[in-house]
C-alpha positions as CSV (number, residue, x, y, z in Angstrom):
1,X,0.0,0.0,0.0
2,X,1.0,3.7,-0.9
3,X,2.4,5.5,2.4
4,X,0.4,8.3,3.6
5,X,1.8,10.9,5.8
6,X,-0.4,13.1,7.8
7,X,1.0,16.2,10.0
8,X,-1.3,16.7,12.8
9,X,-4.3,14.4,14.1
10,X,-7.6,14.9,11.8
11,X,-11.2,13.8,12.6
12,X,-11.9,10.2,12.4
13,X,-14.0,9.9,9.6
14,X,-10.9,11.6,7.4
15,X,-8.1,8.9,9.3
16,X,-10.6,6.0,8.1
17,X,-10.6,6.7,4.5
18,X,-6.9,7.0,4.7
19,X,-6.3,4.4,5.8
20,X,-8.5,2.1,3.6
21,X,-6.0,3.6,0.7
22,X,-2.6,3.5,1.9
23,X,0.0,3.1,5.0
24,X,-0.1,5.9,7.5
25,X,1.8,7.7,9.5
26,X,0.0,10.2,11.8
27,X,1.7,13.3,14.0
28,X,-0.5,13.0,16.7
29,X,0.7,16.0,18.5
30,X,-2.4,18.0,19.3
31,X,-0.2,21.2,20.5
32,X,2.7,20.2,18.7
33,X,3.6,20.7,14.7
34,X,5.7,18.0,13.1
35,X,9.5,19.0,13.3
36,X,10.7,19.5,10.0
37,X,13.4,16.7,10.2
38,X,10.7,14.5,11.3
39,X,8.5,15.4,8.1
40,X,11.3,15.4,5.7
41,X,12.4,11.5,7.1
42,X,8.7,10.2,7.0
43,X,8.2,11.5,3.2
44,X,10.8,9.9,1.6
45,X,8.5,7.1,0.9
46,X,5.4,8.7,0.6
47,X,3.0,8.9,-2.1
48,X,1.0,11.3,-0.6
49,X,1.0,13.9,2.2
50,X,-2.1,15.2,4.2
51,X,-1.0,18.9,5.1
52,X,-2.0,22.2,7.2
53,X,-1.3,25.7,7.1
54,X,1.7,25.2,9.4
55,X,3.8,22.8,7.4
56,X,6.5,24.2,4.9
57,X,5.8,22.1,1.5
58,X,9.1,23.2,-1.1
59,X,11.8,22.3,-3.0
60,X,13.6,20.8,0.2
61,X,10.6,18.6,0.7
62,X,10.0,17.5,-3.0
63,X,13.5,16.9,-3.0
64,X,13.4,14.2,-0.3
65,X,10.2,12.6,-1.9
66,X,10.9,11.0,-5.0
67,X,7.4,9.0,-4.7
68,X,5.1,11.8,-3.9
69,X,1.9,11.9,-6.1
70,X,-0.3,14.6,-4.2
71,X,-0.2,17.2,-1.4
72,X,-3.5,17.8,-0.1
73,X,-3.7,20.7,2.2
74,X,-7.0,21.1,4.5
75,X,-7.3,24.5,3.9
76,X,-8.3,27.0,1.1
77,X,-5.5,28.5,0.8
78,X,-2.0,27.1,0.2
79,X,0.8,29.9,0.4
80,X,3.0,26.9,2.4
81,X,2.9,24.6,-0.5
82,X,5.2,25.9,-4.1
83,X,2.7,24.9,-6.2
84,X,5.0,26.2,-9.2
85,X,7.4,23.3,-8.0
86,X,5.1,20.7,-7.5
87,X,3.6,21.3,-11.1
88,X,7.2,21.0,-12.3
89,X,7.5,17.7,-11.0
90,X,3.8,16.1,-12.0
91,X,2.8,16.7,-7.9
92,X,-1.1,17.3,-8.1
93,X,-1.9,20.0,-5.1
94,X,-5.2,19.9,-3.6
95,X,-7.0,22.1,-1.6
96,X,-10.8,22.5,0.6
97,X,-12.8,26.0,-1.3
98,X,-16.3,26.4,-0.4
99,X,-16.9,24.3,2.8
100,X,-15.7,26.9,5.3
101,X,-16.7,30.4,3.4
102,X,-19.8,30.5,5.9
103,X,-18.5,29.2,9.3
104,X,-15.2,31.6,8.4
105,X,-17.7,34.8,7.5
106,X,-19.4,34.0,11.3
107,X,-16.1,34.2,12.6
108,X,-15.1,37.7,11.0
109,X,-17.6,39.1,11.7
110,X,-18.0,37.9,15.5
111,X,-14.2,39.3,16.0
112,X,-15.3,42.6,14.0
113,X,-18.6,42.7,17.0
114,X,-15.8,42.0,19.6
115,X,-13.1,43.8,18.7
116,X,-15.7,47.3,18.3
117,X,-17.6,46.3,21.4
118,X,-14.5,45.6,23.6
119,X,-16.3,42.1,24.5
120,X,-13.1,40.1,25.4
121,X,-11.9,43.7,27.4
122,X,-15.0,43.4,29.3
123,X,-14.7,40.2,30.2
124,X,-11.3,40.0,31.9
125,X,-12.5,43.4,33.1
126,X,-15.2,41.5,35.3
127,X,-12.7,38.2,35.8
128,X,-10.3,40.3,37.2
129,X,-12.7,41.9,39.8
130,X,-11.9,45.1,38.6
131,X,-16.1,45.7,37.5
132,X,-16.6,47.9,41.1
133,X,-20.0,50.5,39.9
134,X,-22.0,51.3,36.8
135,X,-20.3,54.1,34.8
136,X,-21.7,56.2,31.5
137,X,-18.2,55.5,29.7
138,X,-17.2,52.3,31.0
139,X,-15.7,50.1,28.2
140,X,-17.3,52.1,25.4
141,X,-17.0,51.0,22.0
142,X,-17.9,51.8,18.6
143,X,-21.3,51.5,16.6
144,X,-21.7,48.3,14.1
145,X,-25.3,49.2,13.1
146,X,-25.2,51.8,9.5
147,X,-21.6,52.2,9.7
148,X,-19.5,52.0,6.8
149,X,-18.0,48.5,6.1
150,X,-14.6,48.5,3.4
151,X,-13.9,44.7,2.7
152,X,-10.4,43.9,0.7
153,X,-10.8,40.9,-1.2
154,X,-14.1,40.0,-2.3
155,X,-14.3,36.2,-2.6
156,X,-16.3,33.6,-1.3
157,X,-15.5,34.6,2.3
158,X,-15.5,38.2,1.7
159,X,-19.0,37.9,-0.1
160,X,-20.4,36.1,2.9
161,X,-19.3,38.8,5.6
162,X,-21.3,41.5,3.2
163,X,-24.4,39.4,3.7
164,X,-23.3,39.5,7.1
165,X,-22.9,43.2,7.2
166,X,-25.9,44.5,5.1
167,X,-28.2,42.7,7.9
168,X,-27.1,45.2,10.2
169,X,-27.4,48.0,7.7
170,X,-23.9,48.6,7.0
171,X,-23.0,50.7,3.9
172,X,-20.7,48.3,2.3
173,X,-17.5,48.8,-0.1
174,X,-14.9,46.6,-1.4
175,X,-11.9,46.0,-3.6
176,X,-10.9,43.5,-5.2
177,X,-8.6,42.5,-8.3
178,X,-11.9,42.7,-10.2
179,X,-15.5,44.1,-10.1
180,X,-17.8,41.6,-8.6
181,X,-21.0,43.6,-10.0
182,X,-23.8,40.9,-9.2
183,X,-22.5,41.8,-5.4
184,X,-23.0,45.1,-5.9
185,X,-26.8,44.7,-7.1
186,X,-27.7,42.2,-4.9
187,X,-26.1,44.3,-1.5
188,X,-25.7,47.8,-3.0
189,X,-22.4,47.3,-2.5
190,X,-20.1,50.1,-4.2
191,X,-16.8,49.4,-5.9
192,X,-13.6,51.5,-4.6
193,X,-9.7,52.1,-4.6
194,X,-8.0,50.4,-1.7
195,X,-7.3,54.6,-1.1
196,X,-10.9,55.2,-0.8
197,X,-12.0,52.2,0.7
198,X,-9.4,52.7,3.9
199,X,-10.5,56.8,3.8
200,X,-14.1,56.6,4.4
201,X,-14.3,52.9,6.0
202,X,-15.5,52.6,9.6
203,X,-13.8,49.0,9.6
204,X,-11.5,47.4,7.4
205,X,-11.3,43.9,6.7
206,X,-8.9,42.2,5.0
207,X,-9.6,39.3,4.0
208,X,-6.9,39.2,0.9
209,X,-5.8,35.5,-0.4
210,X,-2.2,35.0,1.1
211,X,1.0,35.8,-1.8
212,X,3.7,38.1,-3.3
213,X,0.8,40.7,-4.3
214,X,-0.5,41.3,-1.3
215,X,2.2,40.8,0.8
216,X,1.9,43.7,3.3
217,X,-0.8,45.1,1.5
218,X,-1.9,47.4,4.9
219,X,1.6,48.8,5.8
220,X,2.6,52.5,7.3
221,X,1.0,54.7,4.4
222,X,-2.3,52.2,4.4
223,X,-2.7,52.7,8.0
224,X,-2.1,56.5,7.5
225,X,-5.3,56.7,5.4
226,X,-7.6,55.3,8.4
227,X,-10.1,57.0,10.2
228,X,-8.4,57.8,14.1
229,X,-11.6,55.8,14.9
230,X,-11.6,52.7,12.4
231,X,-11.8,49.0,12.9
232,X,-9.1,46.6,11.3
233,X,-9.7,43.4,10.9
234,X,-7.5,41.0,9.5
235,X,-9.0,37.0,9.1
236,X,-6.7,36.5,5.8
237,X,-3.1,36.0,6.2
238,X,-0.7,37.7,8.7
239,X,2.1,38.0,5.9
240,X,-1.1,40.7,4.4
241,X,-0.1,43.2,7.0
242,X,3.4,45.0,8.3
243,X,3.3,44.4,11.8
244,X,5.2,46.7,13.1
245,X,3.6,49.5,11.4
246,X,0.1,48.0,12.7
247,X,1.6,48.6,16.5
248,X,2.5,51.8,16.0
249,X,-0.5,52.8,14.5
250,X,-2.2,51.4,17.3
251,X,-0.1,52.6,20.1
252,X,-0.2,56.4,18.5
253,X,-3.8,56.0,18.1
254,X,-3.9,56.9,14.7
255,X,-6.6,53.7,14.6
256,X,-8.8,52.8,17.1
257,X,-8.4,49.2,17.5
258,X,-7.9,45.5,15.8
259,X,-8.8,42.3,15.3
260,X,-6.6,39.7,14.5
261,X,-7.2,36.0,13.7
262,X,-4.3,35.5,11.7
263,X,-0.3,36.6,12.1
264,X,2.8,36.6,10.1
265,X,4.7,33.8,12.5
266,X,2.2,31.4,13.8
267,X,1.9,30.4,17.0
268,X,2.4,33.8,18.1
269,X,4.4,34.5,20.6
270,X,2.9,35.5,24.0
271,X,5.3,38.6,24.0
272,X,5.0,40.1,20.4
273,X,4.2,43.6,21.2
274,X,0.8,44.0,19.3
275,X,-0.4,41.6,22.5
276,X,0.7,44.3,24.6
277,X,-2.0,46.4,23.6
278,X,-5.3,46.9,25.0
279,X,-6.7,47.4,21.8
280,X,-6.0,44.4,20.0
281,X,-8.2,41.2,20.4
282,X,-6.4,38.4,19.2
283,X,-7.8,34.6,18.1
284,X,-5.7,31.9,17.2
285,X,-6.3,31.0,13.7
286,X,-9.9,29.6,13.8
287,X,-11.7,31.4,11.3
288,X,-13.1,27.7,10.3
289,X,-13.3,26.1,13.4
290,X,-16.7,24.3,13.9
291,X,-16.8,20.8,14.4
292,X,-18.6,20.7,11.2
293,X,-16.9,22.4,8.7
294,X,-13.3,21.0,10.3
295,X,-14.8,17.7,9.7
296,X,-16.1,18.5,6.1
297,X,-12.2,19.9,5.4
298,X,-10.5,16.8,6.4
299,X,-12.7,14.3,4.2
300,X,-12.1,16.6,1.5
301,X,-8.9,17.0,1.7
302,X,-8.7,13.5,2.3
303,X,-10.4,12.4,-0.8
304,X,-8.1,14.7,-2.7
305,X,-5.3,12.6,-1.4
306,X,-6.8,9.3,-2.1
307,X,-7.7,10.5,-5.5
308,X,-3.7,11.6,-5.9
309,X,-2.3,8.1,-5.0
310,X,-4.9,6.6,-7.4
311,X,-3.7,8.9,-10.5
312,X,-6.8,10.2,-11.1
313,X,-7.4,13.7,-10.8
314,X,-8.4,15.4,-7.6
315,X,-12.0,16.6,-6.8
316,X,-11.0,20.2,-6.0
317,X,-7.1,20.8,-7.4
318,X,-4.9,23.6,-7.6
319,X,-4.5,24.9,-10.7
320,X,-1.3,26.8,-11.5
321,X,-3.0,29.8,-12.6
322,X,-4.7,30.2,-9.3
323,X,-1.3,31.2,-7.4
């Protein structure tokens, strides 16, 4: 049987169906990523490779897997994986669209209610024993309901937090790499310049796909074109934003506040100094995490895989043009 390695424990119904195709071997590290060394040992036989966000999938790699057929990453996006590479060498690369565009649109927008209403502020406010009266300014936040919503990067996801936002009567832009004009007639959305989109734009979200384009798309100048009282969101990809200008622009105030699911090195470290501000809520990269739509992921991405080792081409592949 075709060895199969997987790099962090998946749900049970996505183990099963691997291992009805092929030999695995599972990280089962909950906390713990698969050491490189470890990774690039265990592929040199493998056939096919059950990834995550996390893993570093390049030349190194290919190099050390003369067999492999497929990577399959559970994920939508796949800025770990050189895809240019692995089409070079006949590698199929398969990836999970669709399944978690609504559970990851639920989750941008609850950080977006959070971060504006100061919700996980409040509660370590009351944890801490700190709550001691009533007061007319305590914790204030900003408004959600008929601001003005700027989303950068109008895809599945981004579509899905408009819906999102024109249920609480937000006046909604966007930009994107092109017009989506059935979103702008079905959610009066309006069409705008990343300049005029960050000028007029209560919140920002970013929810840009992950690459050399839009690598630090929101830098220093970006930031400068904020409202003092804006909103950033970021559920995309940390590498989408300089981080150090985001601090400053924080810690001078020249924004009001963030929300970040994502970061440029993941796990963040408990010290990197946009944790030190009050301002900033901070998740740990679970813009898809339900039980459901994890589950979904991993039996897709699974059945990629299988579909790899068997030749036959993948149910939902990357195709080079997409990068």
């Amino acid at each position: 049987m075709s060895k199969i390695v997987v790099t962090r424990r998946i749900p049970k119904q996505a183990l099963e169906l691997l291992k009805e195709n092929g030999e695995v071997f599972l990280w089962d590290r909950e906390e713990e990523p698969i050491p490189h060394e470890v990774l690039l040992e265990e592929i040199k036989e493998a056939a096919g490779v059950f990834t995550n966000v996390g893993d570093r999938i390049d030349k190194e790699l290919f190099d050390h897997a003369p067999n492999l057929k497929v990577v399959s990453t559970m994920a939508v996006g796949y800025d770990n994986i050189d895809v240019r590479e692995a089409a070079k060498r006949g590698i199929a690369v398969g990836h999970t669209p669709g399944i978690l565009t609504e559970t990851t649109a639920d989750l941008t927008f609850a950080l977006l209610m959070a971060t504006a209403r100061r919700v996980v502020e409040g509660s370590d406010y009351v944890r801490q024993g700190r709550w001691k009266s009533w007061g007319p300014m305590l914790l204030t936040g900003q408004d959600i309901f008929g601001a003005t919503i700027g989303i950068i990067g109008m895809g599945r996801i981004g579509e899905g937090v408009a819906r999102r936002a024109s249920g609480f009567n937000m006046n909604i832009l966007y930009h994107n790499r092109s017009r989506r004009r059935e979103i702008e007639e079905s959610l009066n959305a309006a069409y705008s310049t990343l300049e005029e989109l960050l000028s007029k734009s209560d919140f920002v979200v970013l929810l840009a796909p992950g690459n050399t384009q839009t690598r630090h798309i929101i830098g220093k100048e970006e930031l400068k074109l904020m409202k003092p009282s804006s909103v950033f969101i970021n559920a995309s990809r940390g590498t989408n934003v300089d981080e150090r200008a985001l601090y400053e622009a924080l810690k001078n105030e020249e924004i009001w506040a963030a929300g970040l699911d994502v970061f440029e090195e993941e796990p963040v470290s408990a010290e990197h100094p946009l944790l030190t501000l009050p301002n900033v809520t901070v998740l740990p990269h679970i813009g898809s995490a339900s039980i459901a739509t994890r589950t979904k992921m991993a039996v897709t991405a699974a059945q990629n895989l299988v579909a790899g080792i068997m030749g036959k081409e993948l149910p939902f592949q990357v195709k080079i043009n997409e990068n």
